[in-house]
N, C-alpha and C positions, 0 to 999 in steps of 0.2 A: 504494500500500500504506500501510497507518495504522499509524505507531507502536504499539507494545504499546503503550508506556505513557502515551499519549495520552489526555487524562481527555474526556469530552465536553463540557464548554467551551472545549477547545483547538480541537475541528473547529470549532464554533459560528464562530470567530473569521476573520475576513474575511483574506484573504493576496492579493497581487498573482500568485502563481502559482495560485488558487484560479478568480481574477477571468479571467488568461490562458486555463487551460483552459475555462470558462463560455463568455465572448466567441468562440473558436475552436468550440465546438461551436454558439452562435447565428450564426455563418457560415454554418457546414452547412445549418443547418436555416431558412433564412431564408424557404424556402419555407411555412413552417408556419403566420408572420405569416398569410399569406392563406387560411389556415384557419381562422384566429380568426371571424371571423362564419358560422360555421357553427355555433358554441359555442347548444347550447340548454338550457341547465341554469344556475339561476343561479350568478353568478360573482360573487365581491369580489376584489377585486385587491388588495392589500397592497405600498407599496411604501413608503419612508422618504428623507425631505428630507436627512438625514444617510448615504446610502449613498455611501460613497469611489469604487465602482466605478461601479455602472449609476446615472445620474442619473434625479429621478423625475419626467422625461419619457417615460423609457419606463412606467412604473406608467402614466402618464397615458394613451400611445398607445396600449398593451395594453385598457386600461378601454373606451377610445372603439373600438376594433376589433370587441371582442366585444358584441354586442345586449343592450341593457340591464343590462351591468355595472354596480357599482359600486364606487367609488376609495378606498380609506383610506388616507391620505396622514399618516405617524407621523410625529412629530417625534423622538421619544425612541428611535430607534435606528441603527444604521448597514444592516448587510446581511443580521446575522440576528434573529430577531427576538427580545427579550427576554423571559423570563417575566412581568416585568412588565406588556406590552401583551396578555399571552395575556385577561384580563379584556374588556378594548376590542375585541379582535379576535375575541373569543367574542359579544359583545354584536351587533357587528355581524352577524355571518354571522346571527346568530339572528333579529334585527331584518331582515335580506334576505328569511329565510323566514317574515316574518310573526308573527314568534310577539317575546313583549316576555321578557325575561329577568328574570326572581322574583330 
């Protein structure tokens, strides 16, 4: 349950009981990994060299699992993604589908 008075950069913010529940629900589903290359629609991955929880080995494994992903590997964030990067991460997905950003 979410605080009322929880502003929306409070959720944005990375917590070890956040990271606990994530982690326990990729237990469950670990079966899913091997449904990653079934993935037929293009894919960017998004993951950050600065994330506290999931190291960006996984970004990397995720990339390599699904067929012609590709990896964007941020330096400037932790787990969520910043307004700042929405720019680079707008460029890229655009630049996946071919198209150059005006």
């Amino acid at each position: 349950m979410l605080r009322a008075d929880a502003s929306p950069d409070h959720w944005r913010k990375p917590s070890p009981d956040g990271a606990l529940v994530v982690g326990k629900g990729l237990e469950r589903r670990s079966r899913s990994n091997e449904r990653l290359v079934d993935v037929t629609v293009p894919t960017l991955v998004v993951h950050s060299r600065g994330d506290p929880f999931f190291p960006v080995g996984n970004g990397r494994a995720i990339a390599a699992a699904v067929p012609d992903a590709h990896l964007l590997v941020l330096d400037h964030m932790g787990t969520a993604l910043p307004d700042a990067a929405a720019d680079e991460v707008a460029s890229a997905m655009l630049s996946l589908c071919g198209r150059s950003r005006a």
